[in-house]
Each structure stands twice: as C-alpha cells, then as structure tokens.
C-alpha positions as CSV (number, residue, x, y, z in Angstrom):
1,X,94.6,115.2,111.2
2,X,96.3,115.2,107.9
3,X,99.5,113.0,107.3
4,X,101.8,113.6,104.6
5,X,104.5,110.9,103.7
6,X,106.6,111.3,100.7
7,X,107.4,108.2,98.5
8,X,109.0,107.2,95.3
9,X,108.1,104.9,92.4
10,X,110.4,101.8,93.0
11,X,112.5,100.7,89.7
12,X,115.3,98.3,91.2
13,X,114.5,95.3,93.3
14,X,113.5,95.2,97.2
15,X,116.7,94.2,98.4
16,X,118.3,97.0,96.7
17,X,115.5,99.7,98.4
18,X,116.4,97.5,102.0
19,X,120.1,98.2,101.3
20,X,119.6,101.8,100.8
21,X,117.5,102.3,103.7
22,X,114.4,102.0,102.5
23,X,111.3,100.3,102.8
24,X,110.1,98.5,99.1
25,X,106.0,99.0,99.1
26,X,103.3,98.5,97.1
27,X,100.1,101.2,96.4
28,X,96.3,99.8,95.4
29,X,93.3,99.9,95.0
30,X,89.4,99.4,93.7
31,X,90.2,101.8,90.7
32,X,93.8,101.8,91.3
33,X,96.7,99.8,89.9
34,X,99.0,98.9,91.8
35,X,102.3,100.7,91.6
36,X,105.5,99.2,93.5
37,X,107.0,102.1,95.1
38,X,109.9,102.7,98.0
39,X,109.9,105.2,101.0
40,X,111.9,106.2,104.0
41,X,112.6,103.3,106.3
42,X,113.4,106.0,109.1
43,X,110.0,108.2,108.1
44,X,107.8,105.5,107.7
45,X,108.4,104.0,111.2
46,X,107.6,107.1,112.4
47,X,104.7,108.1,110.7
48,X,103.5,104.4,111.6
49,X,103.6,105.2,115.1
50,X,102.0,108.6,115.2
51,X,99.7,108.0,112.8
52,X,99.1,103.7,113.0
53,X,96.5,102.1,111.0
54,X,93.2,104.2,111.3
55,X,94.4,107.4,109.6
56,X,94.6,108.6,106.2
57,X,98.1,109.5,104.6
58,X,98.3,112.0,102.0
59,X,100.9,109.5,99.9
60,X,103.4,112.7,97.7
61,X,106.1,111.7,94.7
62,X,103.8,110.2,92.9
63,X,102.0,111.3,89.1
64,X,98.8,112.0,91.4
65,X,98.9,113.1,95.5
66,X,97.0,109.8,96.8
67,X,94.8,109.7,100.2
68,X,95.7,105.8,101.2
69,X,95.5,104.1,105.1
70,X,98.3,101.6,105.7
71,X,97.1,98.3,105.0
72,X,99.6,96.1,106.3
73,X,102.7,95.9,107.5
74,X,105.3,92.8,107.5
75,X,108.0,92.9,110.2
76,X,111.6,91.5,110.4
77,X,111.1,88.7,112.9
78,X,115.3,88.5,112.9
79,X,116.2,92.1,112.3
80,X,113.2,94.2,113.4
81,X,112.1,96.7,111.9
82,X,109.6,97.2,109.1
83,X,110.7,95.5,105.7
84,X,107.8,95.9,103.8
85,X,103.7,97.8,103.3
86,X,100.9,98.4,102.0
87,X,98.9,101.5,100.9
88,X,95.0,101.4,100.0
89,X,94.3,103.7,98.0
90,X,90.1,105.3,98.7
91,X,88.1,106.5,96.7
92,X,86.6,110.2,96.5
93,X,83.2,110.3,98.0
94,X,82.9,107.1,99.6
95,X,82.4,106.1,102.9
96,X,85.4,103.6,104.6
97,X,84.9,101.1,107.5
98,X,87.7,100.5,109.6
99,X,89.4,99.3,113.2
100,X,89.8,102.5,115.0
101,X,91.8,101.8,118.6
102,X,90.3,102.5,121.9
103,X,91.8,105.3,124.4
104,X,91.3,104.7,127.7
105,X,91.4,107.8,130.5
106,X,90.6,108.2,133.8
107,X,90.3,106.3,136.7
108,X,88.0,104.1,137.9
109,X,86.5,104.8,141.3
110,X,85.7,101.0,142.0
111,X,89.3,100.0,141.7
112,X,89.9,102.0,145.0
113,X,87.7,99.7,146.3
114,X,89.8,97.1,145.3
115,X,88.7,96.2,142.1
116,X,90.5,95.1,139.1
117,X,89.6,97.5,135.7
118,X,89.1,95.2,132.6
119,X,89.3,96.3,128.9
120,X,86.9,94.0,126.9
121,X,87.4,96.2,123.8
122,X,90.5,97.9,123.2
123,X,89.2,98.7,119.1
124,X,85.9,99.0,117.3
125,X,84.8,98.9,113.4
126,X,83.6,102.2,112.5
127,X,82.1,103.6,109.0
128,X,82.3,107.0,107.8
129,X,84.1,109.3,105.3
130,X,87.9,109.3,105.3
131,X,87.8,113.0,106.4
132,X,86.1,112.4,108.8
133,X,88.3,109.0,110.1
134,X,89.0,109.3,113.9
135,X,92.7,108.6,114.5
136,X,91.3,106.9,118.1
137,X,87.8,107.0,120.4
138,X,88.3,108.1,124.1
139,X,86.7,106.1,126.6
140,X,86.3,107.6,129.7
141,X,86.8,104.8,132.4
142,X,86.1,107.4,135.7
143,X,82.4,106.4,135.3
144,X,83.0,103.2,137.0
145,X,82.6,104.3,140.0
146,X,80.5,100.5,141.1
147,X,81.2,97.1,140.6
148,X,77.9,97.3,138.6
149,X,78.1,100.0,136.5
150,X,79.7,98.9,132.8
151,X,80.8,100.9,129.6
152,X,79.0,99.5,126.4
153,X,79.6,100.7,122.6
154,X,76.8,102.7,122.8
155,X,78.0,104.7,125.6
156,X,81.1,106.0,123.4
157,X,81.3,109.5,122.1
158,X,82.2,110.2,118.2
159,X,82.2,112.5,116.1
160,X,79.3,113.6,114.1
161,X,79.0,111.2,111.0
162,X,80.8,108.7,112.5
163,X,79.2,105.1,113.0
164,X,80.0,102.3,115.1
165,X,79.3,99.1,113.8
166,X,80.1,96.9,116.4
167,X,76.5,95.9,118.6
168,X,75.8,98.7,121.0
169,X,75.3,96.7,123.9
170,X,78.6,95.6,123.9
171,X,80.7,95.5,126.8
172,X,84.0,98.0,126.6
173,X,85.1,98.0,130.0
174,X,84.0,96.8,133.4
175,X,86.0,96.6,137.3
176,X,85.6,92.9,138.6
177,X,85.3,92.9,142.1
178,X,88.4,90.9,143.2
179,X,87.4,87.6,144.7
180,X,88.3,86.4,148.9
181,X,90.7,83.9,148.2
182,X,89.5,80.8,151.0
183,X,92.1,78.5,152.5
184,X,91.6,75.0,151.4
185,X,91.0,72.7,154.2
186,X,93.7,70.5,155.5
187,X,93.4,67.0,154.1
188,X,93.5,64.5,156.2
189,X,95.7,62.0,156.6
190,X,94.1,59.0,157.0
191,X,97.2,56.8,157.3
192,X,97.6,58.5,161.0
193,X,94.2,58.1,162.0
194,X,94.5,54.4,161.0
195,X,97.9,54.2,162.9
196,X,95.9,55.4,166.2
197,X,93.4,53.1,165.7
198,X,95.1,50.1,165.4
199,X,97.0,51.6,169.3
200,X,93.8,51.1,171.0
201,X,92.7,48.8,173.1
202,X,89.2,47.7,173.9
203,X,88.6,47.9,177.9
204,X,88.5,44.4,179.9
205,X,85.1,44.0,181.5
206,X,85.4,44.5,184.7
C-alpha cells in the first residue's frame, strides 16, 4: 500500500503552524538532516489512522519525494489532537525492522464452550524491505477449536521476505477454560457454639 502525504518546509515557529491548523514536524535520518517541516493537522490525523505506524509514507513538498514511517507522535493531553511528529526517513536498499500490529479474525470454537479468548500478542517485530512492510499480520483465531490447542509466532502467515523476529514458539493467542467458581464455606461462629456450651448441664447421677 503506498501513502502519499504532502508537507511543507516550516519557516515560522510551531505555535504559528498550530494556529494555522497545522501540525509543526520534524524529518530525519541515518543520511538525512533533519529538516523542520509543517503539514495538515486534518490530513495527518487521518493518514495516521489509516495508515498508523508500520507503513511507509511517500513524504511530497519537499526538494526530494522521501519514503519515511512515522516515528512518533506527541498528543495534546488538554486539547487532543496531534500537536506534533516525527518522520524517519529509510534508506534505499536496506532492510527495516519494525512493530507491525496483529489482526485478529474469526472465532474461536472453544469459546462456545465457554471459554474466554486471550490475545498474548497483539504486535510483533518484523524485518524486511520497506516495500515489502506489512501494514498488519492476520491471525486467524477459528483454529481454537480446544482448550489445548494455542497460536504461536510461528504459526503466522507473511509474506514472502518478510521475517519475524520475535521467538517462534511464542504464544499469540490461547482460550482459557473458564474456571467453577466454589462457594466458600460458612465460617463458623464460634462465639454461638461457646454460648451453647456454657447452657448445658451435666446429668445428676442417678
């Protein structure tokens, strides 16, 4: 999936680019200088949310059309919103490693049983080239069709080229059988059985 997001070199100050609707930003890299640039508050929002963390953006406006991934993002704890970001830049011909989110479908047979699905994993670190970057990694969950039968990393499906570095015995996902609850025992109260102690009597011999 290719992402285009149009930018703009910044040249007054961030609260300036805030004012106007804007986001202030910065571009870098290994063999890149940074460059302080400004984009779309509205656009980049969006493109954040289709596109999130794991895929490449074609960055336009620039001197040179740049292939970055978002590298972070600071939020507006007061406002909300996005208020600032960061692009790294790659480099041509080498290989990324990066958190690529987990996509869960399906259903799980066991939890008709009345089990409870758990997801261990909901990302994983993959390596590859940024062409070949999956935006996410479906995991189908409707092989859980047991209380014993578990997904592991080396159960999931990518894409020729693509490696997962996490260990590949790794749990992703599981269904815990759910668990009788047992009724606690009434505690005694020893201050009655004392009471009716004290109210007997011991018998006269006859």
């Amino acid at each position: 999936m290719t992402v285009k997001l149009e930018v703009m070199k910044r040249t007054v100050s961030a609260k300036a680019v805030r004012n106007n609707g804007g986001i202030p930003a910065v571009v870098y890299g290994p063999k890149q200088e940074p460059i302080a640039i400004s984009v779309n508050k509205v656009l980049f929002e969006k493109t954040l949310k289709s596109a999130g963390e794991s895929t490449v953006i074609n960055l336009v406006g620039l001197d040179v059309e740049m292939e970055v991934l978002i590298h972070d993002v600071a939020f507006n704890g007061a406002k909300g919103g996005v208020e600032h970001a960061d692009f790294y830049v790659l480099e041509k011909g080498k290989e990324i490693t990066v958190h690529v989110p987990l996509e869960f479908i399906g259903e799980a047979g066991a939890v008709k049983m009345g089990g409870s699905l758990t997801k261990v994993l909901h990302e994983v670190e993959v390596t590859c080239s940024p062409s070949a970057l999956p935006q996410h990694i479906t995991v189908d969950v409707s092989v859980l069709d047991t209380f014993e039968k578990q997904i592991h990393v080396k159960d999931l499906v990518v894409a020729k080229g693509v490696k997962i570095e996490n260990d590949a015995d790794e749990v992703v996902a599981l269904v815990q059988e759910a668990k009788e609850e047992v009724e606690p025992e009434a505690p005694i109260d020893m201050a009655a059985v004392e009471v009716e102690a004290k109210g007997k009597t011991p018998e006269k011999e006859a």
